[in-house]
Structures are given as C-alpha cells and as structure tokens.
N, C-alpha and C positions, 0 to 999 in steps of 0.2 A: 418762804423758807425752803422747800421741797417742789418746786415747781413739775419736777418729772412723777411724783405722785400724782397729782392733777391729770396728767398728760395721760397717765397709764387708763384712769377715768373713764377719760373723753376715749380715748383708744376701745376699752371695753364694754362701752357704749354702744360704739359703734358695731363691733363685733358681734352684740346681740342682736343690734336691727337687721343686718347681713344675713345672720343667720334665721330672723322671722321674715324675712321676703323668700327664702329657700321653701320656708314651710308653706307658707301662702301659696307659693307658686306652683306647687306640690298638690297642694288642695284645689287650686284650680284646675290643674290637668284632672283629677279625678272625678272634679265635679264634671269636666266634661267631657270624657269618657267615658260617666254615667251617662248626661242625656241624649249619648252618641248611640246606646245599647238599644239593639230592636228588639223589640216587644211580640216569637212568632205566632204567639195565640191573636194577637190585635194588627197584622201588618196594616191595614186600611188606616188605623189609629196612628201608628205609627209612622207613616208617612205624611200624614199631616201634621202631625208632630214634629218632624223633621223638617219640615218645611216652613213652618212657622217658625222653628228657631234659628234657618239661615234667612229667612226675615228680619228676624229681631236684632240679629248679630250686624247684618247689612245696617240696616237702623242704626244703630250703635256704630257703626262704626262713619257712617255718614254723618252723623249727629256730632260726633269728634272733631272731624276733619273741619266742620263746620263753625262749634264754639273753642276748638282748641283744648287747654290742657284744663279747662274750666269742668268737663265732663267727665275728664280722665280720673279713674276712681280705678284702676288699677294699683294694688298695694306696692309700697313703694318704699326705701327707707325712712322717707319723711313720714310715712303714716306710722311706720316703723316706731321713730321716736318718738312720736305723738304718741303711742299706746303705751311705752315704755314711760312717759314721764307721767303719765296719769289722764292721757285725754278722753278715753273713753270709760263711761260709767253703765253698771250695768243695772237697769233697775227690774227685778223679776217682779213676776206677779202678787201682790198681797205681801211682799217685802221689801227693805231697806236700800236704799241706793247704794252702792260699793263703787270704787274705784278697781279696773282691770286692767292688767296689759298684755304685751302683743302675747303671750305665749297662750293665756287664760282664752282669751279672744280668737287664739285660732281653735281651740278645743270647745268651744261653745258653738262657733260655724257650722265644725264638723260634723258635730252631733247636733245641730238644727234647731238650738236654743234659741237661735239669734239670727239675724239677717246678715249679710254681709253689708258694711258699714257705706253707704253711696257717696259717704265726703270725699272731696278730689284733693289733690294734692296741693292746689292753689287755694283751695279753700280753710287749710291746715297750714299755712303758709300764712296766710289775711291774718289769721290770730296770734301769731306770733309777735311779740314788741323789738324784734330786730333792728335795726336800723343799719341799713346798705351802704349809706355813703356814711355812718362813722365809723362800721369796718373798716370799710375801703382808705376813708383817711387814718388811719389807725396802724393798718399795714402799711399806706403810704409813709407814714412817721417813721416806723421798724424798718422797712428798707431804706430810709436814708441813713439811719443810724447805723445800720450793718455794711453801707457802703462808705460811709468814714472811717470805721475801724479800719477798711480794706485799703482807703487811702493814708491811713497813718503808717499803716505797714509796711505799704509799698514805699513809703517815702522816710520809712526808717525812722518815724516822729515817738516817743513815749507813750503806750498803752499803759492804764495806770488799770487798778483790780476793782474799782469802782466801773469799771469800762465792759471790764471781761465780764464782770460777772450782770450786769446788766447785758450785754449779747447773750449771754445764758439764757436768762429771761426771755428775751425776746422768740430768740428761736424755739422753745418752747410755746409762747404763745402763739405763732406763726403758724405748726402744729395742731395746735389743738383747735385752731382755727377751722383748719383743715378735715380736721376730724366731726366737727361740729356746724359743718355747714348746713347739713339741711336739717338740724335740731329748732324745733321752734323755742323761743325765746320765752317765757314768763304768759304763759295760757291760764286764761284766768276762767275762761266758760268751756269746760268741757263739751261735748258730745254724749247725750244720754241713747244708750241704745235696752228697748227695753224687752221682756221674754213675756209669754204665755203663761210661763210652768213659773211657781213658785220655788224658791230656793230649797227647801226644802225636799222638793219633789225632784230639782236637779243632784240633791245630794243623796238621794234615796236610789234613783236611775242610775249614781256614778258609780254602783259598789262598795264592797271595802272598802278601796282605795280613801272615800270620805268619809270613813267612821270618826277619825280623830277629831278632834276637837281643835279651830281653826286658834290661829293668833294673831292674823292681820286679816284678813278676810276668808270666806267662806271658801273660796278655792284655791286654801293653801296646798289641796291636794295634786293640784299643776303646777303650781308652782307658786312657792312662800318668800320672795325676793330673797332668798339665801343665795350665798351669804351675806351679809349687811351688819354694820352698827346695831343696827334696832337687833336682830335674832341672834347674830355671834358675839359679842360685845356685851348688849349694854345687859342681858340678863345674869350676867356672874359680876356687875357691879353694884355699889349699893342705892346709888342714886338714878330714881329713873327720869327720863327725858323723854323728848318726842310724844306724837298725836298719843293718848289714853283710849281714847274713843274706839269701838269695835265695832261692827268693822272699822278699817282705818276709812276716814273723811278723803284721806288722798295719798297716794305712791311716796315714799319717802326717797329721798335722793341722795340714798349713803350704800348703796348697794355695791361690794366690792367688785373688782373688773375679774370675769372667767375669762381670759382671752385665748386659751389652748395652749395650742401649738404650731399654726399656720403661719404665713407669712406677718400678719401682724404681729404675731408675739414675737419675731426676728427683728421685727423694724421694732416694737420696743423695748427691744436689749441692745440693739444696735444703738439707739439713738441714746438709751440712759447711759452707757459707758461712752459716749461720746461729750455728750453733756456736763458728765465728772471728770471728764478727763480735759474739759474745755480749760477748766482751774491748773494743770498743770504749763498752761501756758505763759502762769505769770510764777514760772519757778524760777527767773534771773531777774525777777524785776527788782525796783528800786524799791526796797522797805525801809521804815526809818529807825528799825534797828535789825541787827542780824537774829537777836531772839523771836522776833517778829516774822521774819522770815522763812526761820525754822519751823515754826510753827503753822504757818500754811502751807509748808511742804507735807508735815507730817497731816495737816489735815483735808489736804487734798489728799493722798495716799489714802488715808481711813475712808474719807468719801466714797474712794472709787470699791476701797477693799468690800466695805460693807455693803454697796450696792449689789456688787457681784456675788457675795453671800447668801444677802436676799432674795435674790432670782434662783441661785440652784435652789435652794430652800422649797422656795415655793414650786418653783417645774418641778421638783421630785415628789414633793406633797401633790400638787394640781393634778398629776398621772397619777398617781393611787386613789385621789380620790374620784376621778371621771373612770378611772379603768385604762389609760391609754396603756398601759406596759404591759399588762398583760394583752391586750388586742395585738401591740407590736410582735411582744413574742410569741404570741398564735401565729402571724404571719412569717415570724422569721422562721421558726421552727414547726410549721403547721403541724402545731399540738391544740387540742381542743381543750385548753386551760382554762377559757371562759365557763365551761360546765363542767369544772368542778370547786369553783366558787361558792361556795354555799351560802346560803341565806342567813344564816348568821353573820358573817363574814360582812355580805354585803351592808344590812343594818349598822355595824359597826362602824363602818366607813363612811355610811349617810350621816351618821349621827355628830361624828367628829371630824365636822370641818377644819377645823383647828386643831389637830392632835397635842398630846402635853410635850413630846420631843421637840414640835417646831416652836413653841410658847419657851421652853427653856433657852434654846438657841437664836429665837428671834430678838427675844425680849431685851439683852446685854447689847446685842448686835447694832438693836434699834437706838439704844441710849447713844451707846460710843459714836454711833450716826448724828443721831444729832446735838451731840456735843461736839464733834467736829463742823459739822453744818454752823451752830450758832456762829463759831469760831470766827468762819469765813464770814459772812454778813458783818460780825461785830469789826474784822479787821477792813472791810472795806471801805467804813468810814472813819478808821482809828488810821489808816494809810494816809487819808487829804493830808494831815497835816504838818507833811512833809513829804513832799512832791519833787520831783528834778524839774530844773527848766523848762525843756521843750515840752512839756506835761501842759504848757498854757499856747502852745504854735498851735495856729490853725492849718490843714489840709491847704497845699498852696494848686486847686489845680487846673489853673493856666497851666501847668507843667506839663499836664497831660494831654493838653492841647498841642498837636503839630506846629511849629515854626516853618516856617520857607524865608 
C-alpha cells in the first residue's frame, strides 16, 4: 500500500548506523590518545609501554593484511546494524541476559563494563540468511521491467496504471535495497558479551540518570528505542501486543525513522514526491469511464497533497523536538537561546514525542491518505478490464537495432 513508508524505515536505519560508526570512531581516537599519554613520574614504564603497543599495533596490522577482512573488527555499519537489530546481548554478573544496541554498547565500552566486541565484519555477515544471487536476480528482473516501460515509451506503445504503479514499486524496492545492504538478514544466535559488575551495580555507578524504573530494559536510560510502536503507540491503546517479557528477550523492529535533516532526509523528500507524483503520469490514460478517471486524478492530487503535509508536519515537530531551530537560530542570530531553555521546558518536549496538535492534524490527513491510496490499488486492477489495443504489443526492439 505505502511503499515509501518502508523506504523511509530502511533510510532511517541507516541513518542510525552512520551516526553509531561517528560515535565508535570517536571512542577510538580517544581510547588512543589515552594510551598515547606519558606517564612523567614512570617514563622508564612508559617507554616500554609504548613500545609494546607499536608492537601490538604492527601485529595487528600484519595479521590483517595476512587473513584479510576475516580480522577486521574495526566497527563498521554492518556491526552498526547488527547491534541495532539485536545482535549483541548483554549478560552482567549475577543477572539476566538483555538485548543491547549500538548506542547502549558504545556507553558500556566507554565506561569499561565491557570489552570492545572482537567479531569482524565477515563474521556478522556469515550469520545473516541473505542470499546474493536472489538479490542479484531479483534486481536483474526490476531492471528488465523498468527498461520495457522505457521501451514502450519510446516507441509510443500504451502504458496501462497496472504498469505505472508496479515501476513505483519497484524503484522503491531498488532503494531500499540500497539502503539495506550491509543489514544482516534474520540472525537467529546473537553475540553474548558479558560484564564483571552486576546490573544493578551498573545502574547504581550510572546516577540519577538510572533511577527511573526501565520498560524495555535496564538501560532505558541511553536510550529506550524511542520512538516506536511499542513506547509511543501501543500504551494509549487498549490492546496490548508485542514481547511481555522484561527485560525485552529481543530489539523490537518498529522503531520509527529520526532521520534529521541532512542530506538523507532531502533524498527522502525528494524521492517521496517523486514517487507520488510518478501516479500523475497516467492522467491522460485510457480509463474505462471518465468517472474513473476523475477519480485518479483527484487521488493522485490527495496522494501527493498529503504526503507533503506529512513531511512539513513532522520536520517542524522533528526540530522542536531534537532542538534544531533553536541551535539554527543561535547560529543565525548568535543569541545564546539554548541557556535559557529551561528544564522544564526541556522535560516537556522529552515527554511528548507526539504532541496533541500533530495527532489532530495528522490523524484526518492520514485517513484522507489512505483512502486515496486504497483508491489507486483498487483502480489498478478495476482498469484491466478495459484496456486499448496496443495495451497487448510487445516492445518490437530490432528497431533499436542499426540497419545498414
């Protein structure tokens, strides 16, 4: 129904692993910048110390060049999404195994709960159920199908909206293909990495920060997959769904996409209003009544309208609720706005992901959406049956071929 909702997903997915290789990479420059610091009460210590770590490092790096990317345990997006879908599990001492991902996992490193994790990246790959050549043929099918549309065009033959809206599809999936490439596929034996210190003793050492009382696991206080189905959704419904179990047994996979404001969230406005607007291509086709026809006009129009509603919507919600507009206009106008934000304030804004303004305005927006959306679907097979002629020519193309 909504293919560009998926898309937005896989986009925001990724966005998060981008952003945990930033953090990673960040931790490693400091880890070693730590073991770079000389020690002047000990220099004697210290230079064998140093010497032994461009040992170790030479090692290592020998040892690479030699097994390849089989060693390579440099964090990566692929480790990235591995932690984000649930692949590493945290078991502390004298407590309960939980499920972690990348963000919880670099705040454990940091603070030296935990080891940094030795799996390489081909070995987070091995687990995945992927399968390469029915991608591969899979894309291979979607490019032939998008180069006959190209050749019925060209050659002037009947695109029918069963046509169109299958390219829709497609390039969407082609996308998120893209997006989802080095995501492993259906990991069924995580990675147990485990601590010294009992959870409790980690939540005792974290501060306030973990006085509250968790609802998916114990270090909701890094972060609690918000937002998501499970935390914004389903508790102001009356029916509950999803794992019971507490902690959660595993990462749930309804976490809504924060993509900012960077060039991905351009490319996915660009491509959603491109995608809605693919539907205005078949506004002179053949329909087999003019009521018919009117009616995908006006529901391609809704389509696009409502898209583009949802987006300002949410970018103007997204900045209030990250803070971008105020940062913007500290910098536009370098006024120190951020400190006078008050803590109140800020609470307010943690709290309601979802404010009741955008719930009014979304809610009608989201209907009329997919009451047009059903539309389309329903008329694309209520179209077959009555088709023009050349609706059955095939691409003739010898044509395309040079004669002499």
């Amino acid at each position: 129904m909504a293919p560009e909702f998926v898309l937005a997903f896989a986009i925001g997915q990724k966005v998060e692993a981008k952003k945990s290789v930033e953090q990673f990479r960040d931790l490693h420059l400091l880890r070693e910048n730590t073991s770079r610091t000389v020690d002047p009460a000990s220099p004697q210590r210290s230079c064998w110390q140093g010497a032994g770590d461009r040992v170790s490092s030479l090692i290592n790096k020998v040892d690479m060049k030699l097994h390849g990317e089989q060693k390579d345990t440099r964090w990566s997006i692929r480790h990235a999404f591995y932690a984000n879908m649930g692949g590493f599990v945290l078991h502390p001492r004298e407590s309960a195994a939980f499920p972690i991902n990348a963000k919880q996992l670099h705040w454990l490193i940091k603070q030296g709960y935990v080891e940094y994790p030795t799996i390489s990246s081909k070995a987070i790959w091995d687990k995945s159920k992927a399968d390469g050549f029915q991608k591969s043929l899979t894309c291979l099918q979607t490019g032939w199908f998008i180069i006959q549309i190209v050749g019925r065009a060209i050659q002037k033959l009947p695109i029918t909206t069963l046509e169109i809206t299958t390219l829709s599809f497609v390039l969407c999936t082609l996308v998120m293909f893209t997006q989802w490439a080095n995501k492993p596929l259906d990991v069924e034996s995580p990675t147990v990495l485990t601590s010294n210190k009992s959870i409790a003793e980690i939540l005792i050492e974290a501060g306030p920060a973990a006085n509250q009382p968790f609802k998916q696991t114990p270090l909701d206080f890094i972060d609690n997959q918000s937002p998501s189905w499970l935390t914004e959704v389903q508790p102001h419904l009356r029916f509950r769904a999803g794992p019971r179990m507490r902690p959660l047994p595993r990462l749930t996979n309804d976490r809504f996409p924060v993509i900012g404001a960077g060039p991905d969230a351009v490319f996915l406005f660009l491509f959603t209003m491109a995608y809605c607007g693919l539907h205005f291509v078949a506004w002179d086709f053949s329909f087999p009544s003019i009521l018919e026809r009117n009616l995908w006009r006006a529901s391609s129009i809704t389509v696009a309208a409502c898209a583009f509603i949802l987006w300002v919507c949410e970018t103007y919600q997204d900045g209030h609720r990250l803070g971008r507009w105020e940062r913007w206009y500290a910098k536009l106008f370098h006024d120190d706005i951020g400190g006078r934000i008050n803590t109140m304030e800020k609470t307010r804004r943690n709290r309601r992901f979802i404010p009741v303004w955008e719930v009014i305005v979304m809610t009608p927006v989201t209907l009329i959406y997919t009451v047009a959306r059903t539309y389309i679907v329903v008329e694309v097979f209520l179209s077959q049956r009555s088709l023009p002629v050349g609706a059955f020519n095939t691409v003739q193309w010898s044509e395309f071929v040079p004669h002499f």
